[in-house]
N, C-alpha and C positions, 0 to 999 in steps of 0.2 A: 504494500500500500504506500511508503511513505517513498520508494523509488518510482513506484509511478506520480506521486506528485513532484518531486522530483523532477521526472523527467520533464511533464507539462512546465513544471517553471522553468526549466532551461528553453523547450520549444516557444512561452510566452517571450523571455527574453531574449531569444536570437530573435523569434520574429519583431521585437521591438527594435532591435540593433539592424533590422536590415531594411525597415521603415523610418528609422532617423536617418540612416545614409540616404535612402531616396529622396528625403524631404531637404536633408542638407543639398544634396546634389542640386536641387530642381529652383532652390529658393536662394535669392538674391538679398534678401533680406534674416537678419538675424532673431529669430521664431525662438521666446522664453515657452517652452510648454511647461505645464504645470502638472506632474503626472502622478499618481495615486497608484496603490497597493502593491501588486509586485513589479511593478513600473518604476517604483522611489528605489530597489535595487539598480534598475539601469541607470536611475540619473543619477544617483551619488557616487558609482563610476564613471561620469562623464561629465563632471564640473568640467573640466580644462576640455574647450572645444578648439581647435585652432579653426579661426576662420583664414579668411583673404584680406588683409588688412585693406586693401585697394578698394573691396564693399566694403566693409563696414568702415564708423567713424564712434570710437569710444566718445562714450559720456563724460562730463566730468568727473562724476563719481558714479558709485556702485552702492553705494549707503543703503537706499532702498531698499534694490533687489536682497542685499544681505540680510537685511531686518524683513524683509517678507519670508526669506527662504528660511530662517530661525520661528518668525508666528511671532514675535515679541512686536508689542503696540512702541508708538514711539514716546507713551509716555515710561515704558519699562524699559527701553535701551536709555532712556534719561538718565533715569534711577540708578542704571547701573554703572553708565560710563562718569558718573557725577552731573549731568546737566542739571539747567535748575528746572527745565518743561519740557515737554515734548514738541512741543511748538522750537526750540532750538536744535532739534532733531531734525526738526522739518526743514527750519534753515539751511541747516548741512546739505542735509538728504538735495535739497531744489537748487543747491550751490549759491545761495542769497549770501551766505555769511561761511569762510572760512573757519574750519575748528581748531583751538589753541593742539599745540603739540600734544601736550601729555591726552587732549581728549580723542586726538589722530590716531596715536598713540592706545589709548581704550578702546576706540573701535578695532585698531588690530586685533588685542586681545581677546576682546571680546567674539568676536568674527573667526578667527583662524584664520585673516588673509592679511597678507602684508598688503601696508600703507599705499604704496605703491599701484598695488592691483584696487584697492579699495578705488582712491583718486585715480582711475589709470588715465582719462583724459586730462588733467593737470600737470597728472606725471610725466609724460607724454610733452605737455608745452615747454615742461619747467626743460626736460631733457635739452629740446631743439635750442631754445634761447639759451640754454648754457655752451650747447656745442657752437651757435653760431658767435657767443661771446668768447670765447676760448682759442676760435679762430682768428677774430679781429686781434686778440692779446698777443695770438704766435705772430703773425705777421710784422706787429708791431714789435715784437721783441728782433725778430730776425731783420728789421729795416735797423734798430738800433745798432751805434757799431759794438760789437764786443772786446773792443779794447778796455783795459785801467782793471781798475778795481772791480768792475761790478761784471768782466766776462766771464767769472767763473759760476756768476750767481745766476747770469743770463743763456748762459747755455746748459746749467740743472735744470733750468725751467724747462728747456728746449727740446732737452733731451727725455723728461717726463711727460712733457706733452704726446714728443713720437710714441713712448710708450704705451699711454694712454690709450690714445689714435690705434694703435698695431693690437689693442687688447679689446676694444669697441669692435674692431672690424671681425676679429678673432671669430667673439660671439655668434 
C-alpha cells in the first residue's frame, strides 16, 4: 500500500516537473504559481529558477513574495524584525522607504535569503553604479603619472582593480 502511494506521488510529481518545463518553455513572462498539497514538494525544490535575464527585469525587492511564501501578516514580520507597524513593512515591501541595516539585516534572518536576493533589483543598480564608478576611478588613476611618492600606492590600486575585474569576469 504505502509503495503504491508512493509511486503515485513520484508519477504526480514528475508529471508536475514536466508541466513546469512546458509552461517555462512557452511563457515569456515570469508565472508565481501558488501550489498546494503534494505540489508544495515540487516547489520547495524549485525556489532557484534560472530564468533569461534579457525577459525578465527584477523588482526592487522581494519583501513581499517572502512574507506571502512564510503566511506571516505584515503586522507579525513587524513584530519580529522590530518595526514599530506593519504599515512600515509595507513601506519596504512597495520600496516607498528604505530599511535601516540591522532591519535588512532581520529580514535576512528572518527569511533565509540573503540581503542581496531579498533587494535583488537595488542590488543589481547599486552593482552597475559601482562598477561604472570604479571605472571612471581606474582611468583616472592610470591618466595620473605614477611617479614620486604616491606610485607605489597608485599602482596597488591598479593592480586590485585588475584583480577585481579578472575575479567578476571569472564568475
Amino acid at each position: 500500500m504505502l509503495r503504491a502511494q508512493a509511486k503515485s506521488r513520484l508519477d504526480d510529481r514528475n508529471d508536475l516537473l514536466k508541466l513546469w518545463e512546458q509552461v517555462r518553455r512557452s511563457c515569456n513572462l515570469c508565472i508565481i504559481v501558488h501550489l498546494e498539497g503534494a505540489a508544495s514538494a515540487f516547489y520547495s525544490e524549485r525556489k532557484s529558477i534560472n530564468h533569461n535575464p534579457k525577459m525578465t527585469q527584477k523588482l526592487d525587492n522581494y519583501l513581499r513574495t517572502h512574507r506571502k511564501n512564510s503566511g506571516l501578516s505584515q503586522q507579525e514580520v513587524a513584530v519580529v524584525v522590530g518595526c514599530c507597524t506593519g504599515a512600515m513593512v509595507s513601506r519596504h515591501e512597495r520600496s516607498h522607504h528604505l530599511p535601516p541595516l540591522r532591519r535588512a539585516i532581520a529580514y535576512e534572518a528572518l527569511f533565509g535569503v540573503p540581503i542581496s536576493d531579498i533587494f535583488a533589483g537595488l542590488s543589481d543598480r547599486v552593482e552597475k553604479e559601482i562598477e561604472t564608478e570604479l571605472r571612471k576611478l581606474e582611468r583616472h588613476l592610470q591618466s595620473t603619472s605614477g611617479k614620486g611618492r604616491h606610485a607605489p600606492l597608485v599602482a596597488r590600486k591598479l593592480v586590485w582593480m585588475a584583480e577585481r575585474r579578472d575575479f567578476q569576469h571569472a564568475k
